[in-house]
C-alpha positions as CSV (number, residue, x, y, z in Angstrom):
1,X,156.1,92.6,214.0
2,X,156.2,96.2,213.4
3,X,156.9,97.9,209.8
4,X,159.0,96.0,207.6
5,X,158.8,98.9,204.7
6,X,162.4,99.0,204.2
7,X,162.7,95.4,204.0
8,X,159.8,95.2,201.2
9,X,161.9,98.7,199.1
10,X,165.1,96.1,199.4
11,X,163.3,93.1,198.0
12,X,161.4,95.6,195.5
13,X,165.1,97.0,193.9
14,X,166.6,93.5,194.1
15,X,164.0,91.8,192.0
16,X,164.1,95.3,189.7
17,X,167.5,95.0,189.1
18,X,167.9,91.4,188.4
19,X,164.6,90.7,186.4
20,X,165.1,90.3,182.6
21,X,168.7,91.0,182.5
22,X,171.3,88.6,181.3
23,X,174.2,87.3,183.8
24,X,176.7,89.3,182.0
25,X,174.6,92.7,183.0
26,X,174.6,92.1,186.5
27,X,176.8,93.7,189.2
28,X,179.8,91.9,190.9
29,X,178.2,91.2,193.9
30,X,174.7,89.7,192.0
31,X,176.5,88.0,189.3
32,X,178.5,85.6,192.4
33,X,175.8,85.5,194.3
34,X,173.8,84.0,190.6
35,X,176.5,81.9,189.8
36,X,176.5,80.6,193.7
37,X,172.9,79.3,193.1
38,X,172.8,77.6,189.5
39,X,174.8,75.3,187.8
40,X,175.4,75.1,184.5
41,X,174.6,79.0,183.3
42,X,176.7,81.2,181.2
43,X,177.2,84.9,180.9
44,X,174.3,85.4,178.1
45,X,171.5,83.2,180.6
46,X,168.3,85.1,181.0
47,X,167.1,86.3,184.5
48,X,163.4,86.4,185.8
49,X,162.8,87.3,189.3
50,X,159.2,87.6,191.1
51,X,158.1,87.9,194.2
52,X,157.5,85.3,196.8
53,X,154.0,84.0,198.0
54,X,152.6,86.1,200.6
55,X,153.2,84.8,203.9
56,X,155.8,82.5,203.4
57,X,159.6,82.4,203.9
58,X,160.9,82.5,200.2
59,X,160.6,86.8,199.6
60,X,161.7,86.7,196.0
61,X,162.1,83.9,193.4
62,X,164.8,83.5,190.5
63,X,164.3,81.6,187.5
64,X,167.3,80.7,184.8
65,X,166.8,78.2,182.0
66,X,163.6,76.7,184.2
67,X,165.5,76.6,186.8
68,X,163.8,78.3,190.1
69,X,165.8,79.3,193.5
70,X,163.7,80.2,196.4
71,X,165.8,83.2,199.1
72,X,164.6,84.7,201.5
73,X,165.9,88.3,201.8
74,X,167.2,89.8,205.0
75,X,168.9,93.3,205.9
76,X,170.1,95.3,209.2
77,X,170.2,94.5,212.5
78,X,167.9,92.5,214.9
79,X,166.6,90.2,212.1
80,X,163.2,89.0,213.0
81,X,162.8,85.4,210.9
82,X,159.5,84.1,212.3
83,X,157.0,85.0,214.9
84,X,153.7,83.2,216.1
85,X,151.0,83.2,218.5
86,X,152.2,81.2,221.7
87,X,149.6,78.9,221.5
88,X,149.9,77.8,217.7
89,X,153.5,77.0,218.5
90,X,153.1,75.2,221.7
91,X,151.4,72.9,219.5
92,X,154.0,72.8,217.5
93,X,156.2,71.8,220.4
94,X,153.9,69.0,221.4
95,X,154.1,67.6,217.5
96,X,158.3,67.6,218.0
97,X,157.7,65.5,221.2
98,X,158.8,68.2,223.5
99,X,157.4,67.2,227.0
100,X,154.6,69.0,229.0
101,X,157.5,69.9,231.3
102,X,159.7,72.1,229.0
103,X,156.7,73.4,227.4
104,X,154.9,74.8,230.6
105,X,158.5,76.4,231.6
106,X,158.9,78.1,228.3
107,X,155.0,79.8,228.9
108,X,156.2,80.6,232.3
109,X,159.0,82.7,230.9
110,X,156.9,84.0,228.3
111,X,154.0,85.1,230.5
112,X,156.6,86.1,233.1
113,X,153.6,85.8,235.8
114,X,154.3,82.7,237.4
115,X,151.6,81.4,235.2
116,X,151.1,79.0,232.0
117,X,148.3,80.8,230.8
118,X,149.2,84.8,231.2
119,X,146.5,85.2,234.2
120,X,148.9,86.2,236.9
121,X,148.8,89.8,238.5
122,X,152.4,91.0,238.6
123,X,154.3,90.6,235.1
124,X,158.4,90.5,235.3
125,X,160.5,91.1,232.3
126,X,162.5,88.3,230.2
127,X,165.6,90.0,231.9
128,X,164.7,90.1,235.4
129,X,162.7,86.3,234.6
130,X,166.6,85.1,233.2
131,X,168.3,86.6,236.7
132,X,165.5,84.5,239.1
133,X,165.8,81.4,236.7
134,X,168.6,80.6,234.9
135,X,168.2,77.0,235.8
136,X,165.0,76.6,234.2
137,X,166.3,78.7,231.1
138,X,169.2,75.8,230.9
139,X,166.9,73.3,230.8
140,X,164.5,74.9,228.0
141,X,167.8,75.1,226.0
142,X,169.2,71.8,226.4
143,X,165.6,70.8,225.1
144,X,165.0,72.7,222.8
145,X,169.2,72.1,221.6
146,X,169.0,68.7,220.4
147,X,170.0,68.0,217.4
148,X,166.3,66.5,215.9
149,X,164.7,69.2,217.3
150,X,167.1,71.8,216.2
151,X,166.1,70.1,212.7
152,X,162.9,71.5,212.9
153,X,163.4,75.0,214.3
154,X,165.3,75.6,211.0
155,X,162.7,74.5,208.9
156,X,160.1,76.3,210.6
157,X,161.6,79.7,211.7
158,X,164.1,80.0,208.2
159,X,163.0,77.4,205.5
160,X,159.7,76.6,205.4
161,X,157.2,78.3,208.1
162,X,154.5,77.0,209.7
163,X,152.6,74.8,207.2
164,X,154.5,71.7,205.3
165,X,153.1,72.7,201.7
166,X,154.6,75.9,202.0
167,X,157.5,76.2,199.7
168,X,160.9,76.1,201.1
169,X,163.8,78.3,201.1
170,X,166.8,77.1,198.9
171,X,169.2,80.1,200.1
172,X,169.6,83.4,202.4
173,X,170.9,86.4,201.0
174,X,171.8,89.2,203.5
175,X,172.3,92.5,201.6
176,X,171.6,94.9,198.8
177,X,172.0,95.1,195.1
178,X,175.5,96.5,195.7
179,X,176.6,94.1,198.7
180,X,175.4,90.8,200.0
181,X,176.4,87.7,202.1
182,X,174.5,84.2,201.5
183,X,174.4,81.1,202.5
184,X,172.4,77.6,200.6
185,X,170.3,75.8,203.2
186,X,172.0,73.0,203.8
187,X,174.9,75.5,204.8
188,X,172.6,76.7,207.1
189,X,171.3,73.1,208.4
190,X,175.3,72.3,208.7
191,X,175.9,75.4,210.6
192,X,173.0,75.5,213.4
193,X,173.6,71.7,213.6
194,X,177.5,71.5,213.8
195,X,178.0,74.3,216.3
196,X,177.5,75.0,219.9
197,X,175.8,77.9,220.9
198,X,176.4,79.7,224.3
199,X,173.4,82.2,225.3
200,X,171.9,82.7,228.6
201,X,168.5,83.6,227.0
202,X,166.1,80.8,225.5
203,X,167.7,79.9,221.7
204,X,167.8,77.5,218.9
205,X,171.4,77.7,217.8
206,X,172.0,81.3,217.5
207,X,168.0,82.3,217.1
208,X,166.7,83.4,220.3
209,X,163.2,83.6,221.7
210,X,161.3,86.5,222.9
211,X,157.7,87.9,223.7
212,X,156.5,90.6,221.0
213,X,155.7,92.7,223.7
214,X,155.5,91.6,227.6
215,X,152.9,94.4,228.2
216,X,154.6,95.6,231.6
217,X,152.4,99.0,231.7
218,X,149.4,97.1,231.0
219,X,148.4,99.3,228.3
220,X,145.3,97.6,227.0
221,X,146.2,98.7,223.1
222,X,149.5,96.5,223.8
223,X,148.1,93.9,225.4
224,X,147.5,91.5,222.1
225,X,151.3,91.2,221.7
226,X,151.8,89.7,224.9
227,X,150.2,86.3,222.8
228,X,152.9,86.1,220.1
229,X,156.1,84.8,220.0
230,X,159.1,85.9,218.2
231,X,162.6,85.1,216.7
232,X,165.3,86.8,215.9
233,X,168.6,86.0,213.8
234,X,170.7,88.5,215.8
235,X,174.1,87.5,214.5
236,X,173.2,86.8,210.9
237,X,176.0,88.5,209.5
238,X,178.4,87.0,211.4
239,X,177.0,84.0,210.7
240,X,176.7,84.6,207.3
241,X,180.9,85.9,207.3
242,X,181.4,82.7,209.0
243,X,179.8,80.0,206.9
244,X,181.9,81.7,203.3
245,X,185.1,81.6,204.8
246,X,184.5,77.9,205.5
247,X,182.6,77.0,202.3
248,X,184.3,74.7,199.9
249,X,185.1,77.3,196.6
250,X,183.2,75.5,193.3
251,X,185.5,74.0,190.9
């Protein structure tokens, strides 16, 4: 997926800044965001923060009075949340009950070669593949839309990941120490699953699909990224600005 360094340095001062202070200590913008996850703290409640296990969704994890919140960290633009080789998630698609039929369009768009299996001699790009076919891009959305199956996307591109014993992600912060946007999950679930979408590429709510790299020069040190899917969150803050101004204040 590239270099996330920035990412980790954001995740790194977070968890620096919060860990083994009291709630009173923290900054504005922390101390709502705090107060936004746990119930029944005060101003003098101790803060532990650690990191999350590696390779799963959760990046940091905050503990008050043995009380743990799992959140997944995100910053910028372009927000990658998940990405997978093609064939591990058109398994996946099989377990939801998506049909053979939607699943061997979506490898035709993502091998682009008039192919399921990526052995075709002239590759097109996702763009040029969306003019030719926007029919077929319909019905992969329509699909891949419903509202069980949009069910799982969430869980396994923003909550959970790939494997059921992973642990799952109780909120999404979108920020730094100094400013930050969030939302709980089942804000999240709410939102994806009380909303209508419009996007002409395929998407699961407002996540959209795309090939790590469709390989179009054929440069052989490329050509392993053709294999992986990815997903990207590219109106997160929006989303994010959206789901506070509707969100119910606390009493």
């Amino acid at each position: 997926m590239g270099s996330n360094k920035s990412g980790f340095e954001n995740e790194n001062k977070l968890i620096k800044y919060m860990n083994d202070k009291k709630v009173k200590e923290l900054n504005k913008n922390l101390k709502e965001f705090i107060y936004f996850l746990f119930n029944n703290i005060n101003e003098e409640s101790n803060i532990k923060v650690l990191e999350g296990k590696k390779g799963q969704k959760p990046d940091i994890i905050i503990s008050i009075d043995n009380n743990i919140k799992r959140i997944s960290i995100k910053k910028g633009s372009g927000n990658s949340v998940h990405q997978e080789k093609i064939n591990v998630f058109t398994e996946f698609l099989s377990e939801i009950n998506i049909s053979d039929e939607i699943i061997n369009e979506l490898l035709r768009f993502h091998w682009g070669d008039n192919t399921c299996d990526g052995t075709g001699e002239e590759r097109i790009s996702g763009t040029k593949y969306k003019q030719i076919f926007p029919d077929k891009i319909d019905k992969i959305n329509l699909e891949f839309n419903k509202e069980t199956n949009k069910k799982q996307f969430i869980n396994r591109f923003i909550l959970q990941g790939k494997s059921d014993k992973y642990d799952i992600v109780d909120a999404l912060y979108y920020g730094n120490v100094e400013e930050g946007h969030w939302a709980s999950k089942d804000e999240i679930i709410d939102y994806f699953i009380n909303n209508t979408f419009k996007n002409d590429s395929i998407h699961f709510g407002p996540l959209t699909y795309q090939v790590w790299n469709r390989c179009l020069n054929l440069k052989p040190e490329m050509e392993n990224r053709r294999y992986v899917m990815q997903v990207k969150w590219g109106s997160l803050l929006k989303d994010l600005v959206i789901i506070e101004k509707n969100r119910i204040p606390k009493n």
